[in-house]
N, C-alpha and C positions, 0 to 999 in steps of 0.2 A: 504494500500500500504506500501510496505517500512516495514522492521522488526528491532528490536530493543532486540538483548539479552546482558546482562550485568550479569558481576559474581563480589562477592567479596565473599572471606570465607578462609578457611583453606585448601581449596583442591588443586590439580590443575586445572587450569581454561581454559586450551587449550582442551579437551576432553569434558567439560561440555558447553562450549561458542560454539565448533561446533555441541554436539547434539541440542541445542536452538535453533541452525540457523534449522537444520533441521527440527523444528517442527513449524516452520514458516516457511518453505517451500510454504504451501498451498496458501499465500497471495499474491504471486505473485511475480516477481524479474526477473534483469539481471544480478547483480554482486552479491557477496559476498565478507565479508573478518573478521579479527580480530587482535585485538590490544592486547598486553598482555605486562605489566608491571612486571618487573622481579625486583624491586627494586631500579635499576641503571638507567635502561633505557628503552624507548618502542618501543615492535618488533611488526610491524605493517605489515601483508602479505595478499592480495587484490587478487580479479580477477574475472575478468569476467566471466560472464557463470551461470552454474549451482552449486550448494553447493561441487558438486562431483568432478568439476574441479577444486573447490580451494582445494580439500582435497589430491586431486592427487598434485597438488600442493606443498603442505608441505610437503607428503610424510612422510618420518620415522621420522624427522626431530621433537622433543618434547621442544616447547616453554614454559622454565619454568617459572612460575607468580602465583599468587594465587588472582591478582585484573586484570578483562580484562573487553573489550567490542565487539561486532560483532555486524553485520548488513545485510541482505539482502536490496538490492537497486533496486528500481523501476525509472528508469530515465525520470527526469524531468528538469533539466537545465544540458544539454552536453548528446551526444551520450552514449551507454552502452559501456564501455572501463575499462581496470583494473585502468588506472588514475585517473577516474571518482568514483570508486569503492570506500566505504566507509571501515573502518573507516579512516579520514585528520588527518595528522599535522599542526600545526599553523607554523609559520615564525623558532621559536626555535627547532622544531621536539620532544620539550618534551610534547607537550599537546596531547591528541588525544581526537577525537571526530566522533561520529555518530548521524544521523540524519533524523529525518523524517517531511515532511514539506514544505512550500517554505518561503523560505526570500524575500519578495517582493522588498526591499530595498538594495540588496545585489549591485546593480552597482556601485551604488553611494558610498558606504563603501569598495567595492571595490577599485574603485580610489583612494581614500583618503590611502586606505593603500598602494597604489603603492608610491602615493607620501613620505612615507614613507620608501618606499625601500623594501616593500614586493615583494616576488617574489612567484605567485602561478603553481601549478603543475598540477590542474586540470579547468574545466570550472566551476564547480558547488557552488551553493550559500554555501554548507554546509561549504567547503574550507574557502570563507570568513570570517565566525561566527568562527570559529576554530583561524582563525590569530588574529580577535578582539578579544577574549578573552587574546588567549595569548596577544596579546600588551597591554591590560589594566593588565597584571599579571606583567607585565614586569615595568608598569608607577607608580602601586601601591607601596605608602611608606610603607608599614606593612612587619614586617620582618615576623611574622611567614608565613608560605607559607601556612597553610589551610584556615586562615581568608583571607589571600591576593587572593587565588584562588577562594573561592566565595565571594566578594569584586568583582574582576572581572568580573564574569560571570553575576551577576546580572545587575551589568553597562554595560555592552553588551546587554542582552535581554531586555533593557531598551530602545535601540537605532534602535532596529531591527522592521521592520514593516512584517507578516504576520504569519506561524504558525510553531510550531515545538516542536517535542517530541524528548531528547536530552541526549545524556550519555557520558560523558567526564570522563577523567582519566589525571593525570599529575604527570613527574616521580621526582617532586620535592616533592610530597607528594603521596609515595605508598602505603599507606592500607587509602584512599578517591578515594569513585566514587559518582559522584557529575549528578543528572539528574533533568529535569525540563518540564513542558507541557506547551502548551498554543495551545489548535486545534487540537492537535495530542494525542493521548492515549497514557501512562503513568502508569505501573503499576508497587508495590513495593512487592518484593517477599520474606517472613521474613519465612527462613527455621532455624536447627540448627547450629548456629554459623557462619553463611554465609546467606548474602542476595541477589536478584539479582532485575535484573530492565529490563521491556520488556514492548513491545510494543500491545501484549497478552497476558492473563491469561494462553492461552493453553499450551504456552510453560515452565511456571512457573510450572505448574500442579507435574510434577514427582520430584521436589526440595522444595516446600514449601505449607504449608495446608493452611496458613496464608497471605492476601493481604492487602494492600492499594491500592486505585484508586486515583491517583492524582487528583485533582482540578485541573482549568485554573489556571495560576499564580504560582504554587506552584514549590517550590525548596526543591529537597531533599537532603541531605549528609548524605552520609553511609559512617559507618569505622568497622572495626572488631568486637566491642562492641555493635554498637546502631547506629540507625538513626536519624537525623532531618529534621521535614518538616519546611519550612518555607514560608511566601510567596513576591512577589518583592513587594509587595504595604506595607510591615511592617517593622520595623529595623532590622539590620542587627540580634544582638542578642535573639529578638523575636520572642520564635516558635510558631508555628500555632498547637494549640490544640483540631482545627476544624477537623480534618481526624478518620476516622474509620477504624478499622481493623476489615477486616472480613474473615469466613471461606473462604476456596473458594468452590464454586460449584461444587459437585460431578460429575456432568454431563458433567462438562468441562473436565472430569478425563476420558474419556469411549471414545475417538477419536480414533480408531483402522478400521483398512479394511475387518476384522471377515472375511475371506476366499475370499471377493470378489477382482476381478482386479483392479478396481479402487473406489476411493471413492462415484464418482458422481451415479455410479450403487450402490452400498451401502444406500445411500442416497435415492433412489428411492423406494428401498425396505424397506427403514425405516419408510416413509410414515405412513402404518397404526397405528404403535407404537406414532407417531409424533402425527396424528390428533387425538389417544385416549388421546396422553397427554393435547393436548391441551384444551381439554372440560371436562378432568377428574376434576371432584367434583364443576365443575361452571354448571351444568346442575339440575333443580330444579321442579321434577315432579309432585311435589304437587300443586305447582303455574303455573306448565306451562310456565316455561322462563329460565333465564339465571342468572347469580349470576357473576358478576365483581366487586369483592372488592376492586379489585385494582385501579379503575378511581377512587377511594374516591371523589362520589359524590352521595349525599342523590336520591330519587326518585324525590323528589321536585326538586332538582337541576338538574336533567335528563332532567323533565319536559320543564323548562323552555328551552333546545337548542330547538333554532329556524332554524341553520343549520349549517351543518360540514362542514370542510375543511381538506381534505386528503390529505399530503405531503410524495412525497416520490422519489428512483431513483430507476429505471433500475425495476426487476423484483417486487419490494416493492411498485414501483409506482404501475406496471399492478397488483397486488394483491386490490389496493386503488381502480381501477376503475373495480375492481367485486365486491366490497366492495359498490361501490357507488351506484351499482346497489340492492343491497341486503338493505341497508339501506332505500331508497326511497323507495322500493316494499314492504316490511315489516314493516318500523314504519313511511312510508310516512314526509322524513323529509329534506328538499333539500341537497344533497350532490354534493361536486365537490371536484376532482380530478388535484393538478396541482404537476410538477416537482418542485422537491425541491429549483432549483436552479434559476428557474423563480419567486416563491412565495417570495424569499427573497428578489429580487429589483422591484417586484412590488408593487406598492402602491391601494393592492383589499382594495374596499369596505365593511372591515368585523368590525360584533359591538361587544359589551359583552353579545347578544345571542349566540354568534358562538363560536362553539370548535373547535379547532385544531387536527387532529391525525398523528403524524409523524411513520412512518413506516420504520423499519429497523431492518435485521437481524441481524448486529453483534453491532447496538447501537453507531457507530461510523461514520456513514458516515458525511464527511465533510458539503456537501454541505445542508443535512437535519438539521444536526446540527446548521448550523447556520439561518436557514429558523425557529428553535425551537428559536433560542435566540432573533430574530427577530418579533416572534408573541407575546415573552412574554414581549418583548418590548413595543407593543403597546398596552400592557393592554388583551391580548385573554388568555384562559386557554387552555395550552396544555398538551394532553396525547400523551404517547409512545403508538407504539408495536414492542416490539423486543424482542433478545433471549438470551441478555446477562446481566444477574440481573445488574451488576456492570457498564454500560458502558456510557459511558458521556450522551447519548440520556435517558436510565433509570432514572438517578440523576439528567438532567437539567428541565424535567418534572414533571407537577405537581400529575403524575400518569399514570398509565396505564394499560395493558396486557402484562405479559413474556407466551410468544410463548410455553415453555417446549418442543423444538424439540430437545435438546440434541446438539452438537457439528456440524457445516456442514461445514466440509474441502475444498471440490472440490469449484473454482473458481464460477461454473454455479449454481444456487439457485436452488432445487429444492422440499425439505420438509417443507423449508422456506418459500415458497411460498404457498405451499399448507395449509401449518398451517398457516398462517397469512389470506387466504381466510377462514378459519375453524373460526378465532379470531373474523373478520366482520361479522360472522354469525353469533354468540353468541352476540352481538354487537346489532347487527337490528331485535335480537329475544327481547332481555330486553326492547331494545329501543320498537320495535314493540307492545307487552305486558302492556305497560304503557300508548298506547295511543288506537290504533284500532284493535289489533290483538284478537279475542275470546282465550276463554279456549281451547277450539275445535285446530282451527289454531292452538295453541301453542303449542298444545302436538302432532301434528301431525310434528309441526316441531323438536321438543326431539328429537321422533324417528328415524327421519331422518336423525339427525345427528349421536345419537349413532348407526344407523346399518353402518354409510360411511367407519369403517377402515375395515370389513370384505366386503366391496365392492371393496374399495383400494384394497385391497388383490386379489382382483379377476378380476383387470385389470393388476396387475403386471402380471398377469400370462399369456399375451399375449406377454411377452417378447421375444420369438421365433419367434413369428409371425412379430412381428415390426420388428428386426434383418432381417428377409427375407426382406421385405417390404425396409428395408434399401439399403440391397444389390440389389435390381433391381433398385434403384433409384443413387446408388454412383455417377455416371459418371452425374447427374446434378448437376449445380453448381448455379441454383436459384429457390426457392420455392414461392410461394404465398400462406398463409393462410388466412380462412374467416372466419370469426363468428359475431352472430349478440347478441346485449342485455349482457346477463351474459356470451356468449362466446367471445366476441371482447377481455377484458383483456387478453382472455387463448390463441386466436390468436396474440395478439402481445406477450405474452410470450413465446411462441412456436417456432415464430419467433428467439428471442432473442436467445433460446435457441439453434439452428441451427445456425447462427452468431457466437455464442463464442466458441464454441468449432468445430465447424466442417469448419468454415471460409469459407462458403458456402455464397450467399446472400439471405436472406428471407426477408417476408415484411409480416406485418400483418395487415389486414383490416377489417374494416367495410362489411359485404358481399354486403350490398345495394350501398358501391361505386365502383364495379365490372364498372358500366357502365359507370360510370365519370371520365375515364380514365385508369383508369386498365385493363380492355380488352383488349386495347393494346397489353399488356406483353403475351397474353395466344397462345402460341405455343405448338408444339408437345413435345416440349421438357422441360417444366416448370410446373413442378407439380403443382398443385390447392389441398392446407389441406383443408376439410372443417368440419366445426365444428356444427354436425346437429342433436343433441338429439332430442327428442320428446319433443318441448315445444313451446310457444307460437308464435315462428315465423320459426314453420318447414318449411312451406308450400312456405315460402319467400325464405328462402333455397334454396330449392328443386329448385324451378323457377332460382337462379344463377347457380347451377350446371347444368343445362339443356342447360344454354347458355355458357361455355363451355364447357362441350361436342359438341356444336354444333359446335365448333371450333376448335378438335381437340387435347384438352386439356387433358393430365391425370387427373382424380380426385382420392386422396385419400379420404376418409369421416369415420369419426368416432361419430357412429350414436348409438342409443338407442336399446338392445336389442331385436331379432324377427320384426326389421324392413326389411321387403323384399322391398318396392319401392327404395329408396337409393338401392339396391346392384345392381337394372335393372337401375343405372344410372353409377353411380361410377366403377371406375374402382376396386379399393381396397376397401374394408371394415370391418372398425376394431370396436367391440359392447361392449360398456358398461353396467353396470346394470342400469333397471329403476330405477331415484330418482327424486326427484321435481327438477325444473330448476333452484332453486335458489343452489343447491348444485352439479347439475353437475360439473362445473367449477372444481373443484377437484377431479373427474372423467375423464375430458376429456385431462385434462393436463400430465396425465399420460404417454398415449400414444407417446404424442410429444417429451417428456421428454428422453425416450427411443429410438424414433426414433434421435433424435439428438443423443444423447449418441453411437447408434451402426453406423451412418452414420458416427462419427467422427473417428471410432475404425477404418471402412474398409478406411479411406481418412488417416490414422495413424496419426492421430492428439495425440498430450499430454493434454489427457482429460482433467484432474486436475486443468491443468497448463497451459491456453491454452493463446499465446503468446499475447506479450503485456496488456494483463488484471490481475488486484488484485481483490483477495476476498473483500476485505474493501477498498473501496475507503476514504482515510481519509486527498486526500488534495482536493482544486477544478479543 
């Protein structure tokens, strides 16, 4: 949520700080704006809307500065309003500041500085943290103004209770830009003779080859010369010589719409590229398994899990609970599936047999994040899978799987998910292979994996067909999907997937709880998805879609190629290739993925961008 670009350099900074905001677009937002430090003083121009309307905004109008900061804003304390809009001034109007995060304490500092004789102009915590600073710039005896400025700041994020990723500027000292994490991503952009600071890599990508990822804790100051990191638990003069610099990831550099209209169709068709990458050189045909060097855990320590624990949100979770199914059917090992945000203030009964796997595409989400800081709390070893080598879930894990899906803009998951079901297959094949799986079994599942991106391939190409199938259903405005075993995940993601962008209602279920209350819902006018390859519980299927139709109900069904009984039920039907059941799921998702996509295009939804929601959820 909430974006974060920051410039310092030699250049001008009002043409570079609005392409940034652009390329955080994708993450979500209701305002925008930027601050620019001219030397003298800072011009700070906000507003509500889209990037386009602060651009019309300025107008011709060229804010000269060579040290700024901007912000796209996702609102979370005060309605979306240009007031509310980022970047604040403090009480003096010389500090500014942007922010991502929430200040859980912000009331109560609040008051304290009214009593004070502060006078604020917007409702939001970031406003507050903006005044405290400056008032501690203002209390400190240090004449020089850049030790008294982070003096300051540190004594503020000292006093503040919850999270925030944070880039301030102050026109007492123009070539310092002073930023800090603690929850929020953080990253440091070291181009030539200019550096910048965002809240993504993506946006850094076209200015610098060279990053830092912040740490929790860490403070950095940047001047025209050089950086320093530092952290609030050290003294003032001691820098932190813990940080690495690293390239950045080529992959994060290839985010483009290559001819298509929007990203999320892009993404769909990226797929097969996606699932090759993600099994490219971990597939091992002499032994019949799978090769994860990256859990860095010997066989013997494979061995010994006794049972996993899969944390995750939104489509990362439903990827965890095909996952979970894949795990138990293949290396027979008890898996459970819970939200990220429950596993952290639950107190489950898990011991030092039990793994953890946190699931996340961009390695940031809040609430997983701290479900990870929370398990290694109590002593469990956690693994990642996500897409971002550098991202706080990567680094606070004791290992994992990077996804290699390449860049995913669009708000709605959709390679991401399917490569993350691709990750738990590899997963519950190694796993499977070290306890009950034959030679035989394993090589039969190789194969199955390596033929899936020329299968991928070959459900995209129903995209016409789903497009129609769209268009006859626009005018409903609620769907019901079913799936049973390894399709229940791909139904409640399918679900989701018609939620976010097409702001339709869906609901995805268990097919066998059709009769414990769901029937209800089945009119003439409420689609029924049902998710019915050829595998071990067709036949249970088949017996739910029988009972609506018997009611009147449209069914769509997306079924297993050269199945004729489904097409004498269904009203629609859309055919995958034959694969074993534990790999449908990444077949069948396809279809939905699309069908939301073109149902959003005719309801003129903003695919990309679809209201109220962030790509990275990164507060709770």
């Amino acid at each position: 949520m909430c974006g974060i670009f920051a410039y310092l350099g030699k250049k001008e900074a009002q043409p570079i700080l609005l392409d940034g905001l652009k390329r955080l677009e994708y993450r979500g937002y209701d305002s925008s704006g930027i601050a620019i430090a001219d030397g003298k003083r800072i011009e700070v121009i906000k507003k509500k809307g889209r990037i386009a309307d602060l651009v019309q905004l300025i107008g011709p109008r060229q804010f000269h500065g060579r040290l700024g900061i901007s912000h796209t804003r996702w609102a979370t304390h005060g309605i979306p309003s240009d007031e509310n809009a980022h970047p604040h001034f403090d009480q003096s109007q010389c500090l500014s500041l942007v922010h991502n995060g929430v200040i859980e304490n912000y009331q109560l500092l609040k008051q304290r500085l009214l009593n004070f004789g502060h006078k604020f102009q917007s409702e939001t915590d970031t406003e507050v943290l903006a005044h405290l600073i400056g008032y501690y710039y203002e209390q400190e005896k240090i004449d020089d103004p850049y030790q008294r400025l982070i003096h300051a700041l540190k004594r503020s994020l000292k006093e503040i209770s919850g999270t925030y990723g944070i880039a301030l500027i102050h026109s007492d000292v123009p070539n310092l830009l002073l930023g800090a994490r603690r929850g929020s991503p953080l990253v440091l952009g070291i181009g030539n003779d200019e550096f910048f600071l965002s809240s993504d890599v993506t946006a850094i990508c076209p200015y610098a080859h060279r990053v830092v990822y912040l740490n929790d804790g860490d403070l950095v100051a940047i001047t025209l010369d050089t950086f320093d990191i530092q952290s609030l638990n050290q003294s003032l003069n001691k820098s932190n010589n813990g940080f690495e610099i690293r390239d950045v990831d080529q992959l994060e550099m290839t985010a483009s719409l290559k001819g298509f209209p929007h990203y999320m169709l892009k993404e769909i068709y990226d797929q097969p590229e996606a699932i090759r990458n993600a099994f490219r050189g971990r597939l091992i045909h002499e032994e019949a398994t799978a090769k994860l060097g990256g859990l860095n855990m010997s066989p013997q320590e494979l061995l010994r899990i006794e049972r996993i624990q899969i944390i995750g949100c939104g489509s990362a979770r439903h990827a965890g609970i095909v996952g979970e199914y894949l795990i138990e059917s293949l290396a027979h090992i008890p898996a459970e599936v819970e939200f990220s945000s429950e596993f952290r203030y639950k107190n489950s009964p898990l011991d030092r047999h039990t793994v953890v796997f946190a699931v996340s595409q961009s390695g940031e989400t809040a609430d997983t994040l701290a479900a990870v800081k929370e398990a290694k709390r109590k002593g469990l070893k956690v693994l990642g899978i996500c897409n971002r080598v550098g991202s706080s879930i990567a680094r606070e894990t004791e290992g994992g799987v990077f996804m290699h899906a390449g860049p995913e803009i669009a708000v709605a998951a959709t390679k991401s998910f399917s490569s993350q079901v691709l990750i738990f297959s590899l997963l519950a094949l190694l796993l499977g292979r070290l306890r009950y799986l034959s030679a035989r079994e394993g090589h039969e599942i190789v194969e199955a994996i390596e033929a899936l991106p020329d299968q991928v391939a070959e459900v995209i190409k129903l995209d016409s067909q789903v497009k129609e199938l769209a268009r006859k259903y626009v005018q409903s405005r609620r769907f019901l999907l079913f799936g049973r075993q390894f399709q229940y995940g791909v139904a409640l993601e399918g679900a989701l997937k018609i939620k976010e962008i097409s702001y339709c209602c869906a609901e995805g279920n268990p097919s066998a709880e059709l009769k414990h209350g769901i029937i209800a819902l089945i009119d003439k006018s409420t689609p029924s998805i049902f998710l019915c390859p050829k595998d071990g519980v067709y036949d249970k299927n088949i017996s739910n879609m029988e009972e609506i139709k018997a009611r009147g109900g449209p069914i769509i069904a997306i079924a297993t190629e050269n199945d004729d009984q489904v097409a004498k039920i269904a009203d629609e039907v859309l055919y995958i290739p034959k694969a074993p059941e534990y790999l449908t799921p990444i077949l069948t998702v396809i279809p939905l993925q699309l069908f939301a996509y073109h149902l959003a295009i005719f309801l003129g939804r903003d695919v990309d961008k679809p209201r109220n929601l962030a790509k990275s959820v990164t507060v709770e």
